[in-house]
C-alpha atoms as an extended CHARMM CRD file, in Angstrom:
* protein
*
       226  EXT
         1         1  UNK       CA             -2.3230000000       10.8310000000       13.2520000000  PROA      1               0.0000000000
         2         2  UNK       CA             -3.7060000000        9.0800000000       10.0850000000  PROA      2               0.0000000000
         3         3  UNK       CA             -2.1060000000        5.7770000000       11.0110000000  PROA      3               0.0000000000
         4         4  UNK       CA             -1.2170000000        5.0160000000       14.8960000000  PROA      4               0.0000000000
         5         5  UNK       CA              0.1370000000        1.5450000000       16.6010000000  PROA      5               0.0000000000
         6         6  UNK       CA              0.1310000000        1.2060000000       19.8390000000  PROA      6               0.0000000000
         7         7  UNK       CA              2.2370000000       -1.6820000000       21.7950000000  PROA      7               0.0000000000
         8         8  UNK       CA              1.3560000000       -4.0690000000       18.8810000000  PROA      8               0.0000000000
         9         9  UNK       CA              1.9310000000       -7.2440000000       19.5590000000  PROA      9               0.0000000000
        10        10  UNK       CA              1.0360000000      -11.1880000000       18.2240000000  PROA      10              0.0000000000
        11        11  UNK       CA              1.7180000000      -13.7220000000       15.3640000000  PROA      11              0.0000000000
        12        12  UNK       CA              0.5130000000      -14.4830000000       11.6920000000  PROA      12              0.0000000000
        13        13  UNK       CA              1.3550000000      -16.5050000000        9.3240000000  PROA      13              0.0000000000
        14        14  UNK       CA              4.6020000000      -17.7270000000       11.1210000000  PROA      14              0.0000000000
        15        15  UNK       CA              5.8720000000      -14.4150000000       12.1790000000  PROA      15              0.0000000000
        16        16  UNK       CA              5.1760000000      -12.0280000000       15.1770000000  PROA      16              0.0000000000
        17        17  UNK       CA              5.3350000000       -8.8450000000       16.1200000000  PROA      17              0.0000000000
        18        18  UNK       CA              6.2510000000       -7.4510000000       18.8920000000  PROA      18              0.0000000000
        19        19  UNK       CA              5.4110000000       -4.3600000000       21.1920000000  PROA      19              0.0000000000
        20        20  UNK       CA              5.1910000000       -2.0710000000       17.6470000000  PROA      20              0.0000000000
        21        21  UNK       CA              4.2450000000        1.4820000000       18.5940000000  PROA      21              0.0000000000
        22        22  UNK       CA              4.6260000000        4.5610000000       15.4830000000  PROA      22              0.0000000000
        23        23  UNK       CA              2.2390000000        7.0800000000       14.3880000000  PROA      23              0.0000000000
        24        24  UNK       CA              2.2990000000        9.2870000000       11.0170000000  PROA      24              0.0000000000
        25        25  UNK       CA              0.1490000000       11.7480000000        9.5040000000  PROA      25              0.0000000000
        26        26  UNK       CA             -1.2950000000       11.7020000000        5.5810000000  PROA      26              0.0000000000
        27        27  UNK       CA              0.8840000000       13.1820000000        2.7580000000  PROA      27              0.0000000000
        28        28  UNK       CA              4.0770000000       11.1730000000        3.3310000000  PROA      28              0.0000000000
        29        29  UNK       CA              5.8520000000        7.8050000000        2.4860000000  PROA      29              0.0000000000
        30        30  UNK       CA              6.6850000000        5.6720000000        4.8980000000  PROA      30              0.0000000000
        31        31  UNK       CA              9.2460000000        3.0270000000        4.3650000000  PROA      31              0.0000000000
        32        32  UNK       CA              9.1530000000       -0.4160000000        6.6660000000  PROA      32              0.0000000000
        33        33  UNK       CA             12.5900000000       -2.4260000000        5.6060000000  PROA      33              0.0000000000
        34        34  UNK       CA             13.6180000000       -5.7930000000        7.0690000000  PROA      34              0.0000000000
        35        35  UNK       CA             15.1700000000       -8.7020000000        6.2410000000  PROA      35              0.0000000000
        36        36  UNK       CA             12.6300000000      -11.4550000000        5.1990000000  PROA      36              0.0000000000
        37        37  UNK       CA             10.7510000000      -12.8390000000        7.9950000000  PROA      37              0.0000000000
        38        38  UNK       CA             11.1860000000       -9.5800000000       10.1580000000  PROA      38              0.0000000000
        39        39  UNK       CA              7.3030000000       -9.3170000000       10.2710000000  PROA      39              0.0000000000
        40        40  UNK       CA              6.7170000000       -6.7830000000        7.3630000000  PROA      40              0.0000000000
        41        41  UNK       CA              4.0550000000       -8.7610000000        5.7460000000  PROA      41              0.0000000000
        42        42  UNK       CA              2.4970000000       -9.5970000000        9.0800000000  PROA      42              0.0000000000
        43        43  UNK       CA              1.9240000000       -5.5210000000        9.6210000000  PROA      43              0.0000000000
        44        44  UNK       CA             -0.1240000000       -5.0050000000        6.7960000000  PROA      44              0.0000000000
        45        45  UNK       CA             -1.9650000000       -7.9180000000        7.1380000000  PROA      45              0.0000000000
        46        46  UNK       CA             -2.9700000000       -6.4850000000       11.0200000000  PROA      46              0.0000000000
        47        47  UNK       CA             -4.3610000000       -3.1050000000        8.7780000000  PROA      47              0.0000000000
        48        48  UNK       CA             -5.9450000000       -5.0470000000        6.1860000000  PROA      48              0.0000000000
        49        49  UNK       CA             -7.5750000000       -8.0600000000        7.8380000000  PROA      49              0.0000000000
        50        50  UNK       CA            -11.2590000000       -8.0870000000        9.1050000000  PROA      50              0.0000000000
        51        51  UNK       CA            -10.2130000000       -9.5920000000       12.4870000000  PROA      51              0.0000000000
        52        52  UNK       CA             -7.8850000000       -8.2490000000       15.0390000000  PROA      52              0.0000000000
        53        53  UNK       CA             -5.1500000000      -11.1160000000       15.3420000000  PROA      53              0.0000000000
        54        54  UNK       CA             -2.8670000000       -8.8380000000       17.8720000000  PROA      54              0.0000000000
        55        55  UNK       CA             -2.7030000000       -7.0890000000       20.8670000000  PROA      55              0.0000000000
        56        56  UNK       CA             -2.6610000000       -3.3420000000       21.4370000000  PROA      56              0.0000000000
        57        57  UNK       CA             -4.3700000000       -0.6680000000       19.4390000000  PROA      57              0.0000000000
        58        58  UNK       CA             -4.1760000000        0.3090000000       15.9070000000  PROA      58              0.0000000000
        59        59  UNK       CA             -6.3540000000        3.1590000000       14.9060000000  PROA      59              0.0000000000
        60        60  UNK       CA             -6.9940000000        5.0640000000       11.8820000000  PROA      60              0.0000000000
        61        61  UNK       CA             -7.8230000000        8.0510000000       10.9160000000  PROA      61              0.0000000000
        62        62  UNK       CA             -8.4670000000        9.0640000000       14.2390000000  PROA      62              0.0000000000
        63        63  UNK       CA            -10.4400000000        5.2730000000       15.2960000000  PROA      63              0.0000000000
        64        64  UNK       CA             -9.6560000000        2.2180000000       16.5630000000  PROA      64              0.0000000000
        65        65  UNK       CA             -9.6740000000        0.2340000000       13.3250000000  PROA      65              0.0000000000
        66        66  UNK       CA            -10.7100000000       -3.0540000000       14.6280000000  PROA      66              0.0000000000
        67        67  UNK       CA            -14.1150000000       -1.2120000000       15.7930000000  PROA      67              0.0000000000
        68        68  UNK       CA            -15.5720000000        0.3520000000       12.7270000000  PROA      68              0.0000000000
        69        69  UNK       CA            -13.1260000000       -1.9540000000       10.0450000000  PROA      69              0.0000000000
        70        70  UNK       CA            -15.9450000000       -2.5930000000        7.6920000000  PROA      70              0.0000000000
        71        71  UNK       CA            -16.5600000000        1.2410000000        6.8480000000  PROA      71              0.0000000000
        72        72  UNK       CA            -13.1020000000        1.9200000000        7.1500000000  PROA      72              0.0000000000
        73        73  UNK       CA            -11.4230000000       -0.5230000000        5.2370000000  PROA      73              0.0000000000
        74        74  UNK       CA            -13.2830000000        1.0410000000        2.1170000000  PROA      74              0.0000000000
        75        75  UNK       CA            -10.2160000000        3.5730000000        2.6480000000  PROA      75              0.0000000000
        76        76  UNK       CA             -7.5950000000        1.0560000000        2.4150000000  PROA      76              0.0000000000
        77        77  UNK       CA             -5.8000000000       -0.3760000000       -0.0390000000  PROA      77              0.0000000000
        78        78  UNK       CA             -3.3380000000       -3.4420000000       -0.1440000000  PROA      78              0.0000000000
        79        79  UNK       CA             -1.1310000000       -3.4180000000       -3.0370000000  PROA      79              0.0000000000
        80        80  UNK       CA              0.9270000000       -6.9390000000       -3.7920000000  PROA      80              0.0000000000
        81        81  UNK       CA              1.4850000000       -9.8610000000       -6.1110000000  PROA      81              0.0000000000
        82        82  UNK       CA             -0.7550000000      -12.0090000000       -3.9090000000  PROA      82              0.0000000000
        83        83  UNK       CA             -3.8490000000       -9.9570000000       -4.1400000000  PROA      83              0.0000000000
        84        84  UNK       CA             -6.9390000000      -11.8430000000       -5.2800000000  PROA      84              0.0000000000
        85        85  UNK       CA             -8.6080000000      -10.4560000000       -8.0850000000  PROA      85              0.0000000000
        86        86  UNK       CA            -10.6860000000      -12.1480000000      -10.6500000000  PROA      86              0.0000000000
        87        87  UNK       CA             -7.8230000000      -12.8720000000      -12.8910000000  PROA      87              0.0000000000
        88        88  UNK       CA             -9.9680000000      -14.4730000000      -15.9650000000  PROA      88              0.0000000000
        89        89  UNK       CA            -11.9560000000      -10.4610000000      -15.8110000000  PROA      89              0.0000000000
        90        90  UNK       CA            -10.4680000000       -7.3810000000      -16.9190000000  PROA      90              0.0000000000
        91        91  UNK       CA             -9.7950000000       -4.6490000000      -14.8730000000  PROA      91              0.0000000000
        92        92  UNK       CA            -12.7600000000       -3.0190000000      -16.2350000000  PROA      92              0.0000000000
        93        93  UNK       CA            -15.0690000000       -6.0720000000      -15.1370000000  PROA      93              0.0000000000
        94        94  UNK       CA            -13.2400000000       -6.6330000000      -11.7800000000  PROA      94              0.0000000000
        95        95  UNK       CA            -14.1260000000       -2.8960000000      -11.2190000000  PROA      95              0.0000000000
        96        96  UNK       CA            -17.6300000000       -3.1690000000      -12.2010000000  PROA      96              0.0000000000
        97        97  UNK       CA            -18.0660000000       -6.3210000000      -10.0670000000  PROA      97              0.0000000000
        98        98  UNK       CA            -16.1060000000       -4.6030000000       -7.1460000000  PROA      98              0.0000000000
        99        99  UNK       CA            -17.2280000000       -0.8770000000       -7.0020000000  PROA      99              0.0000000000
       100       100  UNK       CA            -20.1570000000       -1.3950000000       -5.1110000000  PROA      100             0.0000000000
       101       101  UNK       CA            -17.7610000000       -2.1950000000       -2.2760000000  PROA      101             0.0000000000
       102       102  UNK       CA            -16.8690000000        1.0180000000       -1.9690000000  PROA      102             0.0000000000
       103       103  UNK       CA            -18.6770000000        3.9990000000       -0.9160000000  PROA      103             0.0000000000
       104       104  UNK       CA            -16.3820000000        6.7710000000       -2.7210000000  PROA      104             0.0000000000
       105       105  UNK       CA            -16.0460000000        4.9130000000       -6.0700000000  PROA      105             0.0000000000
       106       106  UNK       CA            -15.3350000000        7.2370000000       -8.7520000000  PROA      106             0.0000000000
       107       107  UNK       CA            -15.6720000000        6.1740000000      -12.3900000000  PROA      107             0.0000000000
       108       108  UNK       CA            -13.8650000000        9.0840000000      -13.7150000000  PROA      108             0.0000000000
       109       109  UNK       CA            -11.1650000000        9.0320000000      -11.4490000000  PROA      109             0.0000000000
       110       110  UNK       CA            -10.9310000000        5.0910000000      -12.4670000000  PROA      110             0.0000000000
       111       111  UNK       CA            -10.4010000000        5.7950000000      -16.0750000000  PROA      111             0.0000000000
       112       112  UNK       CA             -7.7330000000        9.1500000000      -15.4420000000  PROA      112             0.0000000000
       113       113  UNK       CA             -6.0890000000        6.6520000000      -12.8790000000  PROA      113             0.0000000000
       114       114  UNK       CA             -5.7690000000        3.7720000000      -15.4710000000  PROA      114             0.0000000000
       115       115  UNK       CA             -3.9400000000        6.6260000000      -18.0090000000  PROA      115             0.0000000000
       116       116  UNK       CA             -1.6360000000        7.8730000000      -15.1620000000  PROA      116             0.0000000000
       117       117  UNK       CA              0.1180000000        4.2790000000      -14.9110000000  PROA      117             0.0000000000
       118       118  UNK       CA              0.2110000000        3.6580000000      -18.7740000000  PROA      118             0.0000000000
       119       119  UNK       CA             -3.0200000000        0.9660000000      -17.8670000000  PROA      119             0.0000000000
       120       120  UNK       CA             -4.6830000000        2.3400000000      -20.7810000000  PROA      120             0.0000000000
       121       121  UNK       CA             -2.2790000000        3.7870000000      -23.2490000000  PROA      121             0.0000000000
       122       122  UNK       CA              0.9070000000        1.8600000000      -23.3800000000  PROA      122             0.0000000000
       123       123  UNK       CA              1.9480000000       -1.3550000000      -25.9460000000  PROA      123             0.0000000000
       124       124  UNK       CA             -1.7580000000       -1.9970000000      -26.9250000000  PROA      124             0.0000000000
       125       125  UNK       CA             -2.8630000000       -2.9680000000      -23.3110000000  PROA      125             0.0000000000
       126       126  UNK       CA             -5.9390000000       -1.6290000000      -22.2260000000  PROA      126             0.0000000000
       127       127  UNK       CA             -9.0150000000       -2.0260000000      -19.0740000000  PROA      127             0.0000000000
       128       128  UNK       CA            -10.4690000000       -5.0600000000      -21.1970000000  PROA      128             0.0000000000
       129       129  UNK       CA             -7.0100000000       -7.3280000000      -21.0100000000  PROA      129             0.0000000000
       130       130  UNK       CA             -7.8020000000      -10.1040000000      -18.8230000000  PROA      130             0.0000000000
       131       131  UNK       CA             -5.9790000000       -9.8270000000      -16.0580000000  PROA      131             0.0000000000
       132       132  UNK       CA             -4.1520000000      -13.0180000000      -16.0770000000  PROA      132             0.0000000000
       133       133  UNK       CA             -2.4060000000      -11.6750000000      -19.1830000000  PROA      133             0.0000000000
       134       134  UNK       CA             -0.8220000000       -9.3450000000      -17.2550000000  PROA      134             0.0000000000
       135       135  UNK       CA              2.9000000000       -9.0350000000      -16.8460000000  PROA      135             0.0000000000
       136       136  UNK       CA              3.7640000000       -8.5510000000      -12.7090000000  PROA      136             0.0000000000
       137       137  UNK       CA              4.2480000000       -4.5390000000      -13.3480000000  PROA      137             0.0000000000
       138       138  UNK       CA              1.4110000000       -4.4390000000      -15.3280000000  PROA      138             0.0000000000
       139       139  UNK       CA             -1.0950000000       -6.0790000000      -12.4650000000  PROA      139             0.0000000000
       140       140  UNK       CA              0.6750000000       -3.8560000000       -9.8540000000  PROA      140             0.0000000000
       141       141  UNK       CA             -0.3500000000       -0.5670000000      -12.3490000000  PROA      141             0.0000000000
       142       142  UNK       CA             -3.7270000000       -2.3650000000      -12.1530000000  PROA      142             0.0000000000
       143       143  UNK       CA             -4.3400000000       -2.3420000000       -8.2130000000  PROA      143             0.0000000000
       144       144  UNK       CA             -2.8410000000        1.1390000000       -8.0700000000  PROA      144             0.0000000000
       145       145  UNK       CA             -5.2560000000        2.5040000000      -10.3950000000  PROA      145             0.0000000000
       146       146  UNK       CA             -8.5480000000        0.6220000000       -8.5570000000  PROA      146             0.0000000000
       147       147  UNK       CA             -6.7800000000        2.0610000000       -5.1710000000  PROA      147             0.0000000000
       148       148  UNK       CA             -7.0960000000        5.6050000000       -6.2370000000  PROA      148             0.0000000000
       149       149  UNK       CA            -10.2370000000        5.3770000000       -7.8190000000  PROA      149             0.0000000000
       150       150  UNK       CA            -11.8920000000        4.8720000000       -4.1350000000  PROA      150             0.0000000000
       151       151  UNK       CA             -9.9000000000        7.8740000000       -3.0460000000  PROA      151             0.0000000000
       152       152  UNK       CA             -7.7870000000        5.6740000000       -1.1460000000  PROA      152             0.0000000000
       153       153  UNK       CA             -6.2170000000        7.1190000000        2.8180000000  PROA      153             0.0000000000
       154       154  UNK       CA             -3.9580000000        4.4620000000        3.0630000000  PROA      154             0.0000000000
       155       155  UNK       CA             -1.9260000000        2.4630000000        0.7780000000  PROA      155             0.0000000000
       156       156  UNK       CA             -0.5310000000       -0.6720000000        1.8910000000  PROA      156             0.0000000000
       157       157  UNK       CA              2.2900000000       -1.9100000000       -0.7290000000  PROA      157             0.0000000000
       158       158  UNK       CA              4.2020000000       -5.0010000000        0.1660000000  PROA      158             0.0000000000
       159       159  UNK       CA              7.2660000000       -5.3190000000       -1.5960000000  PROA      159             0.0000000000
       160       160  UNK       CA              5.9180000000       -4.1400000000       -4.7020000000  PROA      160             0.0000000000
       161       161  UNK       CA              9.3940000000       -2.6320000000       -6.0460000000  PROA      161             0.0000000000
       162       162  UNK       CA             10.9290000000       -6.1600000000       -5.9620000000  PROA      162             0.0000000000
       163       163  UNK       CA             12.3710000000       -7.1420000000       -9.4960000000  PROA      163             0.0000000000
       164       164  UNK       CA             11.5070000000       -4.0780000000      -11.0350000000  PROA      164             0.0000000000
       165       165  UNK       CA             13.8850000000       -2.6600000000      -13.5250000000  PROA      165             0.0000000000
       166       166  UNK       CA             15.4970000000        0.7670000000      -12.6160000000  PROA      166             0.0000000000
       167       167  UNK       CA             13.0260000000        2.6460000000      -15.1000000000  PROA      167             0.0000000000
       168       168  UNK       CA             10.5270000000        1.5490000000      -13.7570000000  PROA      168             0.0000000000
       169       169  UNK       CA             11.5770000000        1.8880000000      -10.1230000000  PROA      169             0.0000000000
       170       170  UNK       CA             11.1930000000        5.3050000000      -10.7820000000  PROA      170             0.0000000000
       171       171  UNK       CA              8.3360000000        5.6770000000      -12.9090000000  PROA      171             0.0000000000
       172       172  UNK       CA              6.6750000000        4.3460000000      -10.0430000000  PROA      172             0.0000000000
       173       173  UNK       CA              8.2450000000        6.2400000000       -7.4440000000  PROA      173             0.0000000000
       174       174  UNK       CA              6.9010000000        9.2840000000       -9.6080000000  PROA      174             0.0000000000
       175       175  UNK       CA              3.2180000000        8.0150000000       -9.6290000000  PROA      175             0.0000000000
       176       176  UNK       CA              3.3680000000        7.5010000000       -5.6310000000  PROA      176             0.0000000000
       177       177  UNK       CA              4.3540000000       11.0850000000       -5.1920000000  PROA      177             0.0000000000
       178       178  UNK       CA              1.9280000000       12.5500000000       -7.5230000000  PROA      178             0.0000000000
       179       179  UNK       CA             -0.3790000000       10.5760000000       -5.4800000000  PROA      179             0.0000000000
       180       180  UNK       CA              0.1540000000       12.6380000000       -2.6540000000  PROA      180             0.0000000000
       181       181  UNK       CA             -0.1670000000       15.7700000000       -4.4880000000  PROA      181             0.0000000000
       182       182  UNK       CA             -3.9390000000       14.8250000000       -5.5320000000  PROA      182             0.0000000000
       183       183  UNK       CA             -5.2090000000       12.8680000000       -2.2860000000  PROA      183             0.0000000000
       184       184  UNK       CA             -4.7410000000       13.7180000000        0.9980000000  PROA      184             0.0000000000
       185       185  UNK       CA             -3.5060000000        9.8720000000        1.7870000000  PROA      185             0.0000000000
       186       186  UNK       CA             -0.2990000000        8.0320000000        3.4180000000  PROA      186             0.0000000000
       187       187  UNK       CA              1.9450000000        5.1640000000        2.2290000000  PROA      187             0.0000000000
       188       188  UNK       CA              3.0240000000        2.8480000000        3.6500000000  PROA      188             0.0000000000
       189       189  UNK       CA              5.3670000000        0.3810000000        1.8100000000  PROA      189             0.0000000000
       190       190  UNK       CA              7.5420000000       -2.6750000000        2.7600000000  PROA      190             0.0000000000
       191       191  UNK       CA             10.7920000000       -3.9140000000        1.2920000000  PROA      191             0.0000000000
       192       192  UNK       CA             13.8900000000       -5.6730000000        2.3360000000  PROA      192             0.0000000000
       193       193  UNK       CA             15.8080000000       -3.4190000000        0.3870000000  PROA      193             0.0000000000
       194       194  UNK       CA             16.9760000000       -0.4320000000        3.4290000000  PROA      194             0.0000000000
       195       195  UNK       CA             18.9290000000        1.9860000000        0.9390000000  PROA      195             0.0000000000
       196       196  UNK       CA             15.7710000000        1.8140000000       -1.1690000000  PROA      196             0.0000000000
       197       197  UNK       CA             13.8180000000        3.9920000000        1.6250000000  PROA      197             0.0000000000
       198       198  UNK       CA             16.8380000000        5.3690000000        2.9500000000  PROA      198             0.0000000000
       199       199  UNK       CA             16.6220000000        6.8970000000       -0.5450000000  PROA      199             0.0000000000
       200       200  UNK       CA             13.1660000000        7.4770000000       -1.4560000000  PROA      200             0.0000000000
       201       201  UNK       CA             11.1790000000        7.8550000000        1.7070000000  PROA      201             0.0000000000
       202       202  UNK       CA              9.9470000000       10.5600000000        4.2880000000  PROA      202             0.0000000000
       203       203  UNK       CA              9.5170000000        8.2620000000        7.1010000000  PROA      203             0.0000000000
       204       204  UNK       CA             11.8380000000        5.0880000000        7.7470000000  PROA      204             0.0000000000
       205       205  UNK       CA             11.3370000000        2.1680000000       10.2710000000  PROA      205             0.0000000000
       206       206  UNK       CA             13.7000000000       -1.0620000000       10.6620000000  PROA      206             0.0000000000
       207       207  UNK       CA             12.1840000000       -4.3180000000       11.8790000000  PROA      207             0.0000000000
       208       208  UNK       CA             14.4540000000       -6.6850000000       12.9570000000  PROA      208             0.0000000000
       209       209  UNK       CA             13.2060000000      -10.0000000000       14.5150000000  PROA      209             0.0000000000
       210       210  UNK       CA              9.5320000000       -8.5700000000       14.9090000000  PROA      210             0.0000000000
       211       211  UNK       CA             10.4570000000       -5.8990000000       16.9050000000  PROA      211             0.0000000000
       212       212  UNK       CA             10.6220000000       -2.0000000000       15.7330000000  PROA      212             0.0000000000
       213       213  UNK       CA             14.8330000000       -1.3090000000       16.1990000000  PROA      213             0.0000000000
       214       214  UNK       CA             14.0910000000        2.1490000000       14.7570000000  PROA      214             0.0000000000
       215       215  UNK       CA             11.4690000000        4.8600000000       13.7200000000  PROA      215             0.0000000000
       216       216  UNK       CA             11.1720000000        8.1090000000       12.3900000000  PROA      216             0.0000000000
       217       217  UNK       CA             11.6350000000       11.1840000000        9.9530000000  PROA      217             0.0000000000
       218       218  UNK       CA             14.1270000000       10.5190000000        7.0840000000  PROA      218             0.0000000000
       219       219  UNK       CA             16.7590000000       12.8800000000        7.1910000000  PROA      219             0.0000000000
       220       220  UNK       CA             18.9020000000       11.5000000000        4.2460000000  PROA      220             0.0000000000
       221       221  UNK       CA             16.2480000000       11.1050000000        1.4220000000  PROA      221             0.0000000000
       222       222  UNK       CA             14.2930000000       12.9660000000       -0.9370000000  PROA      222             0.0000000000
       223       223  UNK       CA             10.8280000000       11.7010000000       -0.2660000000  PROA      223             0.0000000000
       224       224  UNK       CA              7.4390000000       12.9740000000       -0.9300000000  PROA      224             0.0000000000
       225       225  UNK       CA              8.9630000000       16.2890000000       -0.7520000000  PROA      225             0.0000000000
       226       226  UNK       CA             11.8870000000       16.3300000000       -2.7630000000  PROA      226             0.0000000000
């Protein structure tokens, strides 16, 4: 298994989780859904976070990521309105300031990346806008591009389809899948929207009240292999 919980269980941020156990391999989408406050959030913060805030195991790409996090976070990415980047630097500058981070930094890839989400091509926006003149889909594009130019295992994307127009719903939906066609990677993305990944996902789990009501293989959507 790429990604792997075992009888996860604790709090964050005002929410808990509780006895969470799943395990899927690269080269699909998974789809979380709940209702807000179900603990979505507080799952991808237990992947992304330096500490281990839970109980039980979660281990990636074959480890226990709590053990080795520093070298493996470097495979990670967390996708959402909240991350902190240096808004008053362009993407090009935040890159340059936050490559050395990460051991499998491609420049190349960086720069095809930035013209497979329109980054560098589209309405006179390029990798020298300041970042705080981005629009919301526009600093999303942003992240996804820096994510794949570390060759990125595992995407983390909280709620990241939220507002967006139906266009661009699936304009993105299209860059996540050709994403699995290049990398051998998983994602993993949140959203209190259930027919959205009922729709659009390989994998589907429901968390109601912190607790995992239901897991497993999509049978009614398209997914990364439709």
């Amino acid at each position: 298994m790429l990604l792997e919980f075992q009888n996860v269980s604790g709090t964050g941020r005002g929410f808990c989780l509780k006895d969470i156990s799943f395990g899927v391999e690269a080269g699909y989408l998974l789809g979380i859904a709940g209702e807000n406050g179900a603990g979505k959030t507080t799952l991808l913060h237990y992947i992304a976070d330096g500490k281990k805030h839970y109980t039980g195991s979660i281990r990636f790409q074959g480890q226990e990521l709590h053990t080795s996090h520093t070298k493996l976070l470097s495979r990670i990415a967390f996708v959402a309105d909240e991350v902190p980047f240096f808004k008053k630097y362009s993407g090009r500058q935040n890159a340059k300031l936050l490559a050395p981070f990460y051991a499998e930094w491609d420049w190349e890839l960086f720069e095809q990346a930035a013209g497979e989400v329109s980054l560098s091509t589209g309405a006179g926006l390029t990798l020298d806008t300041p970042l705080k003149n981005l629009s919301r889909g526009e600093y999303l594009r942003f992240q996804m591009a820096f994510a794949m130019a570390h060759h990125t295992k595992l995407y983390l994307l909280d709620e990241v389809t939220g507002g967006m127009d139906p266009v661009f719903r699936k304009e993105f939906f299209r860059l996540l899948h050709r994403i699995l066609q290049q990398e051998d990677t998983l994602i993993l993305m949140t959203t209190h929207i259930e027919e959205e990944i009922r729709e659009k996902m390989d994998y589907v789990g429901i968390l109601t009240d912190g607790r995992m009501e239901s897991f497993g293989e999509n049978g009614e959507g398209a997914g990364s292999r439709g």
